[in-house]
MIDOSE-1310 file (N, C-alpha, C; in nm, 2 decimals, decimal comma, always signed):
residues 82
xxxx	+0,08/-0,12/+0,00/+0,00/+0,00/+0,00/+0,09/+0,12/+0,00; +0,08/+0,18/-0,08/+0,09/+0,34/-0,08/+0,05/+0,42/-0,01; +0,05/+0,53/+0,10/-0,03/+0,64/+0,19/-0,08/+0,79/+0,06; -0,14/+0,82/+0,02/-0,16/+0,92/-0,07/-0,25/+1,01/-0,02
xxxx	-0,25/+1,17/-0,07/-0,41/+1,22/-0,04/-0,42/+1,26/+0,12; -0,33/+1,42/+0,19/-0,33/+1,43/+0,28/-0,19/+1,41/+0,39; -0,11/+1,33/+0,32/+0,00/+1,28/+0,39/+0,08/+1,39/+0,37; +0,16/+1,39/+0,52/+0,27/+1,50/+0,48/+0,35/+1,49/+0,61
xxxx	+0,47/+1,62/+0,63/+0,55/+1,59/+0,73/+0,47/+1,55/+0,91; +0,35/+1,57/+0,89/+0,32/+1,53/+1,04/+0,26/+1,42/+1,07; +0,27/+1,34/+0,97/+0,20/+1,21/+0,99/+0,27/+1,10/+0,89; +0,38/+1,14/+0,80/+0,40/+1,03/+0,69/+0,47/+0,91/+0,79
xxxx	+0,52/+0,90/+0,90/+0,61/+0,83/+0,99/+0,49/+0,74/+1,01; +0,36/+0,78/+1,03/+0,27/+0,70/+1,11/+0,24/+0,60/+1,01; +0,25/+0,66/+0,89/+0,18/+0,55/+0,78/+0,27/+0,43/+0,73; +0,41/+0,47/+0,75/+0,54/+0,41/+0,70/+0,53/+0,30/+0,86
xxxx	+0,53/+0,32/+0,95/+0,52/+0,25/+1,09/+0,38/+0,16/+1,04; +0,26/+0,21/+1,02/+0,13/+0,12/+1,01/+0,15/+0,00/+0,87; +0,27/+0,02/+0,77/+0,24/-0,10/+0,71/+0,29/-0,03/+0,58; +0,27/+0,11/+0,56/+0,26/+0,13/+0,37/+0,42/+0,12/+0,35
xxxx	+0,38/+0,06/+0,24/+0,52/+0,11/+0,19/+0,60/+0,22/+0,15; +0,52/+0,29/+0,11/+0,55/+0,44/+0,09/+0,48/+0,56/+0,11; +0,48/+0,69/+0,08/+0,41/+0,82/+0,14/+0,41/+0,90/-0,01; +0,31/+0,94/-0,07/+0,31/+1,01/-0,16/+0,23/+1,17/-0,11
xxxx	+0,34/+1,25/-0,11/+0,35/+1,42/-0,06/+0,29/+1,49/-0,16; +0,18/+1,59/-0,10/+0,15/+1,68/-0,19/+0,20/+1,81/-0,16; +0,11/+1,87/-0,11/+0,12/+2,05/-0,09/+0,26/+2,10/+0,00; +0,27/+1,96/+0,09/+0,38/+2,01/+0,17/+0,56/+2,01/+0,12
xxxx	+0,52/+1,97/-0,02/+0,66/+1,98/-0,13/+0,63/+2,08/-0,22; +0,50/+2,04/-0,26/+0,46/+2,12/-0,41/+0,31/+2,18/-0,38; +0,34/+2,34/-0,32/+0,30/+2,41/-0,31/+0,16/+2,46/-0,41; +0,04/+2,49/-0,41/+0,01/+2,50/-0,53/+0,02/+2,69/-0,59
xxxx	+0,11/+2,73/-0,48/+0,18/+2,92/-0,50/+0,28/+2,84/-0,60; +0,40/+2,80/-0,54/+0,52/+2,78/-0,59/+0,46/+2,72/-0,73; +0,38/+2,65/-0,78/+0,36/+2,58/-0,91/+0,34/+2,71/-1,00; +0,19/+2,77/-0,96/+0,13/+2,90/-0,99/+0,21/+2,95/-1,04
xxxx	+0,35/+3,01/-0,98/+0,43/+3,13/-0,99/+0,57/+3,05/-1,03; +0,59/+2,92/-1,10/+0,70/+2,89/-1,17/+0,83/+2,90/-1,09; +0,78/+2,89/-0,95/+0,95/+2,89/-0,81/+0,96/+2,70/-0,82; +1,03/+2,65/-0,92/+1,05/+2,51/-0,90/+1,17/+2,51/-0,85
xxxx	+1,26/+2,58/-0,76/+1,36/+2,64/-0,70/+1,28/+2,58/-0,55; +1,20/+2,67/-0,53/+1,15/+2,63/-0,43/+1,05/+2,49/-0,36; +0,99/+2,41/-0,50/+0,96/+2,35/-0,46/+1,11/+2,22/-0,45; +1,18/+2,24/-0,53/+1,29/+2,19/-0,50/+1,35/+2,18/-0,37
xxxx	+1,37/+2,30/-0,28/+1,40/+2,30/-0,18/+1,34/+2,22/-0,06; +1,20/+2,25/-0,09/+1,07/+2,19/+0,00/+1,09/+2,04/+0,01; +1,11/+1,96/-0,11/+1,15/+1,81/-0,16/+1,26/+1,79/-0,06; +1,39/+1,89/-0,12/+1,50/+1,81/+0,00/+1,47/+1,83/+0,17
xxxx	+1,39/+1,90/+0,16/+1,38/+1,97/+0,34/+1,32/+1,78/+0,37; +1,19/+1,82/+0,31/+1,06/+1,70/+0,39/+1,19/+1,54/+0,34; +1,25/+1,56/+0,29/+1,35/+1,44/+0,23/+1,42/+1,38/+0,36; +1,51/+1,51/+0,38/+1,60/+1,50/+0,50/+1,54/+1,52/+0,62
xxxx	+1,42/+1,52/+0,67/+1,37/+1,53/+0,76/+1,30/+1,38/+0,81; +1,30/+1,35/+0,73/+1,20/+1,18/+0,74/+1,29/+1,10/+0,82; +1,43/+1,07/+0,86/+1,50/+1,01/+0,92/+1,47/+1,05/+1,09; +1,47/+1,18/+1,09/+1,41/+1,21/+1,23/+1,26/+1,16/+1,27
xxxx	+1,18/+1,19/+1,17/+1,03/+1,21/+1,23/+1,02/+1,02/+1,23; +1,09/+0,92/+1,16/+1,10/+0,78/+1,17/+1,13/+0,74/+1,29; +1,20/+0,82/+1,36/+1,30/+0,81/+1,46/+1,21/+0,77/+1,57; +1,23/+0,64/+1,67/+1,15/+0,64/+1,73/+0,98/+0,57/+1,74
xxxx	+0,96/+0,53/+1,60/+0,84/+0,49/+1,58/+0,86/+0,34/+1,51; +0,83/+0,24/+1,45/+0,81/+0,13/+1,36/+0,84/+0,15/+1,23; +0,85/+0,26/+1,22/+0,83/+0,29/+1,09/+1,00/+0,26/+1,01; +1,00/+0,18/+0,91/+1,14/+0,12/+0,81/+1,17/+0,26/+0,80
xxxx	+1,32/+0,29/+0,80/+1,35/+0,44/+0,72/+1,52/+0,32/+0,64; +1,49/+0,36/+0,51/+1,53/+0,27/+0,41/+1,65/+0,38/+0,35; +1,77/+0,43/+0,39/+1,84/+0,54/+0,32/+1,85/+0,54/+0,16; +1,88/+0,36/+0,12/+1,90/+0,42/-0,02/+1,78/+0,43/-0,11
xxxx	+1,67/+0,37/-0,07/+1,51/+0,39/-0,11/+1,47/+0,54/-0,12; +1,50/+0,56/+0,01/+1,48/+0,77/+0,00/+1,57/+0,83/-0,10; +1,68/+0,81/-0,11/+1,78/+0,84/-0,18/+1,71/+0,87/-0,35; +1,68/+0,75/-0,38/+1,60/+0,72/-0,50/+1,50/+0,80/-0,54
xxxx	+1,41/+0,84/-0,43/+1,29/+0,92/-0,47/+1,34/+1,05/-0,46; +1,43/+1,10/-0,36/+1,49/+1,24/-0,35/+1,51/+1,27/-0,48; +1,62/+1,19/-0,57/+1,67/+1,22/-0,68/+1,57/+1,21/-0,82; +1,45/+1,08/-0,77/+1,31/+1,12/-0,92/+1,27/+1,25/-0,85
xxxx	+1,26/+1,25/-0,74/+1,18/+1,44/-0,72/+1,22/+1,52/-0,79; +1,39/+1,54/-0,80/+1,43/+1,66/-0,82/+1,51/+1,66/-1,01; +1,42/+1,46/-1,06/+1,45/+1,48/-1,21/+1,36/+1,52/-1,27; +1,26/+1,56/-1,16/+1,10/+1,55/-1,28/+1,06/+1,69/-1,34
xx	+1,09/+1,70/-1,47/+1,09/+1,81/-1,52/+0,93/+1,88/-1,48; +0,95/+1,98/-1,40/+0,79/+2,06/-1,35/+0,78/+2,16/-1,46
């Protein structure tokens, strides 16, 4: 299972601990200002922040934190031509 639809930095840990495999982020990477207004700078940034934060918010819970798995998606985030 995938977590989609709502997930974001204050709950993606719960879903990764309950079983899903993964966390698909919306607004809390990809803003829908920053799209609007062509800052893919920023939504870039936003990607590595909630990226590098997921080791912490894992921390402590059930939840698998997989470095080279994130690794992977960090780097499709930041190939996807927006």
């Amino acid at each position: 299972m995938i977590a989609a639809g709502g997930v974001g930095a204050a709950d993606d840990a719960d879903y990764l601990a309950a079983g899903a495999a993964a966390v698909c982020v919306g607004e809390d990477v990809v803003s829908p200002a920053a799209v609007a207004s062509g800052d893919w700078a920023e939504i870039t940034r936003r990607a590595r922040d909630f990226t590098a934060g997921l080791p912490e918010r894992c921390a402590g819970t059930r939840a698998p934190y997989r470095p080279g798995q994130l690794a992977s998606v960090t780097a499709l985030a930041m190939a996807v031509p927006w």
